[in-house]
Backbone bond lengths (Angstrom), bond angles and torsions (degrees), N, CA, C in turn:
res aa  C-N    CA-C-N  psi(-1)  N-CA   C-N-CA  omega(-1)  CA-C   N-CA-C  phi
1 X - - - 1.451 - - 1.527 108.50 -
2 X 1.258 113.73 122.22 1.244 124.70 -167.70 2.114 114.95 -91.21
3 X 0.722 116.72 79.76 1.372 121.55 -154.96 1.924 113.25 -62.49
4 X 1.513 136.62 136.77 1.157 107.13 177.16 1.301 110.63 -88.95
5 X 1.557 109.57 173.00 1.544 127.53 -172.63 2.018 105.92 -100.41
6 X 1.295 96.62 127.64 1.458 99.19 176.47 1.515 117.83 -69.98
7 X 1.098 128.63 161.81 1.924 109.04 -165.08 1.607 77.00 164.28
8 X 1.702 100.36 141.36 1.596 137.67 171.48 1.587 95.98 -62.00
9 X 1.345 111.69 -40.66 1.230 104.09 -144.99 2.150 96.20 -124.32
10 X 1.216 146.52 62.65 1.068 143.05 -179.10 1.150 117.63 -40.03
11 X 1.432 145.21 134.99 1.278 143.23 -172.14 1.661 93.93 -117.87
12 X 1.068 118.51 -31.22 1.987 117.18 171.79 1.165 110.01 -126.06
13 X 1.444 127.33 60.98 1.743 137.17 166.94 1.258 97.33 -40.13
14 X 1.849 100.83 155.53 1.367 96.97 136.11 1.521 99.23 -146.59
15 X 1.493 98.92 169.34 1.632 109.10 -153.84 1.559 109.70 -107.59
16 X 1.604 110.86 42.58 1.266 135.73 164.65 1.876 113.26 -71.83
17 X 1.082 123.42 105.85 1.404 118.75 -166.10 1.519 109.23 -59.08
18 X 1.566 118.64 132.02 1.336 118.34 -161.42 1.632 110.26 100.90
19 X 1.027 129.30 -31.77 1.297 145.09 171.14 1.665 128.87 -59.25
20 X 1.187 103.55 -16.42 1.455 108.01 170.23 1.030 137.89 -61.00
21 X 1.555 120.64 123.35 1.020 115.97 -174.52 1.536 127.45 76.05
22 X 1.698 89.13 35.82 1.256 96.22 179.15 1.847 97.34 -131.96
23 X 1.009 128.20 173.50 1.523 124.70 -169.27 1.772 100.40 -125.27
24 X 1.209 138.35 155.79 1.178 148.96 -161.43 1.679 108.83 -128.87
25 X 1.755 113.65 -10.90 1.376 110.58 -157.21 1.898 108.76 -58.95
26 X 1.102 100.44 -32.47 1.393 105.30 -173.50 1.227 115.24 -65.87
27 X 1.349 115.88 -54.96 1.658 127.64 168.02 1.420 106.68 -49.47
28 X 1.293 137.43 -23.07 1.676 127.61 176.20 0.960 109.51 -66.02
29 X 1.829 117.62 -58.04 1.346 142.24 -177.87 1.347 93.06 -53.15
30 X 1.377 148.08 -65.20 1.420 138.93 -122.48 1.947 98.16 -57.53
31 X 0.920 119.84 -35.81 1.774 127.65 172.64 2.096 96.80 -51.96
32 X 0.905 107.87 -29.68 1.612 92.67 179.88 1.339 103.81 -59.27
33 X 1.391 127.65 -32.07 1.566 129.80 -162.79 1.409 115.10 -66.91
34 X 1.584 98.63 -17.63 1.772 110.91 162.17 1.224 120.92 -87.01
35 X 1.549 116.52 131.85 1.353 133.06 -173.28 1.730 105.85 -65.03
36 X 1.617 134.33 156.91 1.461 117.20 170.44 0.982 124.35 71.12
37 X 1.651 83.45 167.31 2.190 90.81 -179.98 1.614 92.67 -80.89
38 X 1.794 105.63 -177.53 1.262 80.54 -164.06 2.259 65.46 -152.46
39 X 1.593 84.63 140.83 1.930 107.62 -174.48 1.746 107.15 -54.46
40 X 1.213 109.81 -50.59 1.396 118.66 172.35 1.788 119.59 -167.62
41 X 1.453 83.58 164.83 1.503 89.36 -157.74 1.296 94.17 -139.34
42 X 1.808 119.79 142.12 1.273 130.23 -177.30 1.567 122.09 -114.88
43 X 0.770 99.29 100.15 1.631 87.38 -175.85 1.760 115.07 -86.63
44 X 1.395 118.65 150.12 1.154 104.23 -174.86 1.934 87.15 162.88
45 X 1.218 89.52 109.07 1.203 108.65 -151.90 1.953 135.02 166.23
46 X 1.171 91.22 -174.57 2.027 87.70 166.85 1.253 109.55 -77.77
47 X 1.286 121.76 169.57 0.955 133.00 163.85 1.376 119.32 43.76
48 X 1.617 120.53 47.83 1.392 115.96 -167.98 1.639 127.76 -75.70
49 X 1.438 98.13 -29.67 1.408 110.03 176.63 1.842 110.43 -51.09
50 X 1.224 111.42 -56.72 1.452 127.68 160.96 1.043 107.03 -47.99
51 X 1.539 144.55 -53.95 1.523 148.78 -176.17 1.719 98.11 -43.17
52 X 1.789 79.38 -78.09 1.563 82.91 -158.22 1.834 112.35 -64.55
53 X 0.421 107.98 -20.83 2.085 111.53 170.32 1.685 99.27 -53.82
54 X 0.935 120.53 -69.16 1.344 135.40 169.38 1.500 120.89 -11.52
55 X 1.320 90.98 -85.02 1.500 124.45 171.07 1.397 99.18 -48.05
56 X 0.922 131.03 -48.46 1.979 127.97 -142.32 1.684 88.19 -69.57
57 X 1.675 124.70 -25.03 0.978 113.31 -154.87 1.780 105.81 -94.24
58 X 1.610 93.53 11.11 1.611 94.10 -174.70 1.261 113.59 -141.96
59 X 1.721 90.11 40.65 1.682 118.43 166.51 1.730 117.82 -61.74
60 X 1.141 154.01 177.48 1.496 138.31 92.81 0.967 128.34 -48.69
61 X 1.746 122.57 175.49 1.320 97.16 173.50 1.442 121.58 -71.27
62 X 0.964 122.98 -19.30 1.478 116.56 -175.32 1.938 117.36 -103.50
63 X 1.222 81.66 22.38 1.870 101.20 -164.98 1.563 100.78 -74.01
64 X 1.296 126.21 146.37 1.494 125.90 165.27 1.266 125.12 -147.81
65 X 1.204 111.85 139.74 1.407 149.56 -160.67 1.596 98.11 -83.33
66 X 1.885 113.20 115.08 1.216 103.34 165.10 1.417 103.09 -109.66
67 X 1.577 115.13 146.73 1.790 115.60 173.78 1.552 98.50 -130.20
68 X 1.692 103.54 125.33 1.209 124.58 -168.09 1.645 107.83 -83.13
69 X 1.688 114.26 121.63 1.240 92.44 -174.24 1.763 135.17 91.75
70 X 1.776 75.46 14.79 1.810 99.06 178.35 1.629 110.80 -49.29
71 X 1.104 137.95 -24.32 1.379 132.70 176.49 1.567 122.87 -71.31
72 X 1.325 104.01 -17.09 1.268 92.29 177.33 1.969 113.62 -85.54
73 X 1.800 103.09 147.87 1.333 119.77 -140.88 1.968 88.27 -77.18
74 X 1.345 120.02 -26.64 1.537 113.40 159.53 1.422 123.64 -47.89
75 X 1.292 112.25 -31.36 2.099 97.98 179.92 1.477 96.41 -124.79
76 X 1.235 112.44 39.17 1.967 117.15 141.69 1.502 103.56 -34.93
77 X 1.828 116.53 -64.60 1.242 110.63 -156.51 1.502 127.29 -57.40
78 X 1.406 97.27 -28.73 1.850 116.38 156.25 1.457 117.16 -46.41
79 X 1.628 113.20 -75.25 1.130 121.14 -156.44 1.598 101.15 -59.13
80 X 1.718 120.83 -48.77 1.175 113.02 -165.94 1.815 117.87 -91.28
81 X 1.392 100.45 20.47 1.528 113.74 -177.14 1.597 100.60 -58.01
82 X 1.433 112.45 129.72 1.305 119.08 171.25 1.439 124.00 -54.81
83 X 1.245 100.65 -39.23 1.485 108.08 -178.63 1.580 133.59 -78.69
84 X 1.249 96.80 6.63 1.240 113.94 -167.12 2.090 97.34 -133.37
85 X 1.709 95.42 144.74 1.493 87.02 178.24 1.451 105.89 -139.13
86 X 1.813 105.87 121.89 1.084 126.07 -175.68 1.222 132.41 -65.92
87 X 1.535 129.24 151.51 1.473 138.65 132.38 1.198 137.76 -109.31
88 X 1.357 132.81 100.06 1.337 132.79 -174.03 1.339 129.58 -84.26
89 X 1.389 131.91 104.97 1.751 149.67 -173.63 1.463 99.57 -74.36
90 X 1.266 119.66 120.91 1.981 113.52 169.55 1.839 104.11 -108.19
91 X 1.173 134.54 140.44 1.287 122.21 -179.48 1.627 102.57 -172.57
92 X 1.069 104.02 -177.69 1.195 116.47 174.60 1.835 113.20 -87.24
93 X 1.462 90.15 166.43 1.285 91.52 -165.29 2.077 117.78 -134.25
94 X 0.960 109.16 124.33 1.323 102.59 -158.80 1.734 110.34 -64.44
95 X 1.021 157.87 178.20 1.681 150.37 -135.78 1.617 104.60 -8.82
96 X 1.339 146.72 18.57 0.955 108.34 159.84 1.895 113.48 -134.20
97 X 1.325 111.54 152.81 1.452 92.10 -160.65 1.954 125.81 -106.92
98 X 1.591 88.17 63.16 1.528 106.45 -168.12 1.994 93.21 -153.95
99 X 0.983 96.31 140.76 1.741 90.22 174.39 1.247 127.99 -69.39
100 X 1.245 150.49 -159.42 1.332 164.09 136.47 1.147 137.01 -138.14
101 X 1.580 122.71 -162.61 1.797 100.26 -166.40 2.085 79.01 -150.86
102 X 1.369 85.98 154.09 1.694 106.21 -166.79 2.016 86.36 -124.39
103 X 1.491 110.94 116.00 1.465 111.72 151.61 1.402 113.06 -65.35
104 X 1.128 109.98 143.78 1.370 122.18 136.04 1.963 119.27 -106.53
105 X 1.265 136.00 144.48 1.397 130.66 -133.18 1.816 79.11 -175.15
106 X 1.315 90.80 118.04 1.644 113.82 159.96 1.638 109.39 -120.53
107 X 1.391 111.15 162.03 1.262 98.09 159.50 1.937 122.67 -106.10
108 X 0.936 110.81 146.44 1.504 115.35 -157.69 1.878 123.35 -85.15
């Protein structure tokens, strides 16, 4: 468990209320501690935008990136990343009572 670091100044926020002023860099990195490319990777979590960027780069080629919660208007920069080519899942969602959408994200 990769814990975040408190700091004035966050260089990997995330904008989870209560979360301020806390930094995420370590938790991005913590996937370096794995050896290889790696088949797929889930993000779902803090700091996902940072997650999944991360990760994408320690795809295979045929490796894919799931991001939980693709609708929300914070990891646009994911979903609509050029370099990467999407699939979007819409469904329901278990405790909460409105649906959501699950990427799927290769790199291209």
């Amino acid at each position: 468990l990769v814990e975040p670091v408190r700091t004035a100044t966050p260089q990997t926020p995330s904008r989870r209320h209560g979360h301020a002023g806390l930094d995420f860099t370590a938790y991005v990195h913590a996937i370096d501690d794995v050896d290889g490319d790696l088949d797929l990777v889930v993000v779902d979590g803090r700091a996902r935008v940072a997650c999944a960027r991360h990760a994408a780069g320690r795809l295979t080629p045929d490796g894919l990136l799931l991001l939980d919660n693709a609708n929300r208007a914070e990891y646009a920069p994911v979903v609509r990343d050029p370099a990467l080519d999407v699939v979007v899942t819409r469904g329901a969602t278990p405790c909460l009572p409105y649906p959501t959408s699950t990427a799927l994200l290769r790199r291209r």
